[in-house]
Structure formats: C-alpha cells, structure tokens
Phi, psi and omega in degrees: 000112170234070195301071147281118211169160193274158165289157185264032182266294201316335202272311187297327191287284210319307158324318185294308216265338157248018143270320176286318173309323185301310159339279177307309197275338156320305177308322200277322196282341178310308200276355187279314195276325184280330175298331179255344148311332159280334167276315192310294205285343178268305186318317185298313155306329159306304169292334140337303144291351161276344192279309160348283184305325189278288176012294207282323235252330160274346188231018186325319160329295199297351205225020177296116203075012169128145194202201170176117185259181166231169206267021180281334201282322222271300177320259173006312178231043185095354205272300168258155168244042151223158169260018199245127182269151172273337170273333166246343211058058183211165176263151189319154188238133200243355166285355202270150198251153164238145209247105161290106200229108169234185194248160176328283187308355190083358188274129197258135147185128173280121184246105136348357233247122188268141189332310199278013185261333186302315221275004194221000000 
C-alpha cells in the first residue's frame, strides 16, 4: 500500500493550527481598531482645549479670571472645525462647556471634560 496523501489526524491538525492563527490575528486587528478610536478622541479633546485657549487668548475681556465656553462658541466661530465629536462619533452638543481657568500671572487652562464622563 502506497498511499499518497494526508491522514485525516493530519488534516485535523492543519485546520486546528489555522483557526487558532485566525483567532489571533482578529483579536491584534480589534485591538489596533480600539487603540485608534482612542487616539481620535484624545487628539480631539486636545484641539479643543487648545481651540479653547486661543478663543479665551483673542477674546480675554469675555473670560477675566476664568470663564467657561461651549463648543458651540468654539464652532460659530471658527475655532474648531467638525461637526463631528471623535469620541463618540455623533455630532458635537454644542451646549458642552469647556472650562477656562486663568492665574494671576495671565497663564490660561483649558479643560475639557466630555459630557460622558460627567454622567458616569
């Protein structure tokens, strides 16, 4: 008998060992898709508070000693540009305030804090 051709142990293996590669690599691309859905949303909060600053830093009169905008003012007037939040993907609520803080000294900071973080 000179049977060439695989057993079906062998056949079972090769299968086994590419559902476990499939396996892995779904899991690495999942986690690649969460990691950058998490830089969009820090970068976005970032420009935000920087959109912020320059805002407070052109219109300092509205803000002596400390204020609070919304990103609708920060949209309206050009500062940010989407309509879109990165962090959640819905468009932006134009009521959520960004929190203006200034020092003695005139040095500004802007804060962030998005609606789901108050609510949790």
């Amino acid at each position: 008998m000179n049977n060439k051709g695989f057993t079906l142990i062998e056949i079972l293996v090769v299968i086994a060992l590419v559902a476990a590669l499939g396996v892995l690599v779904t899991i690495n691309i999942s986690s690649m898709l969460n990691s950058e859905d998490n830089d969009k949303c820090h970068n976005f909060v970032k420009e935000v508070e920087e959109a912020a600053c320059v805002y407070v830093g052109l219109n300092q009169s509205k803000c002596l000693g400390g204020c609070t905008i919304t990103l609708g003012d920060l949209i309206s007037d050009g500062f940010i540009g989407t309509e879109i939040n990165s962090c959640t993907n819905k468009e932006i609520d134009k009521n959520e305030e960004v929190k203006v803080t200034i020092s003695g000294d005139g040095e500004k900071k802007c804060t962030y804090i998005r609606g789901e973080e108050n609510e949790g």
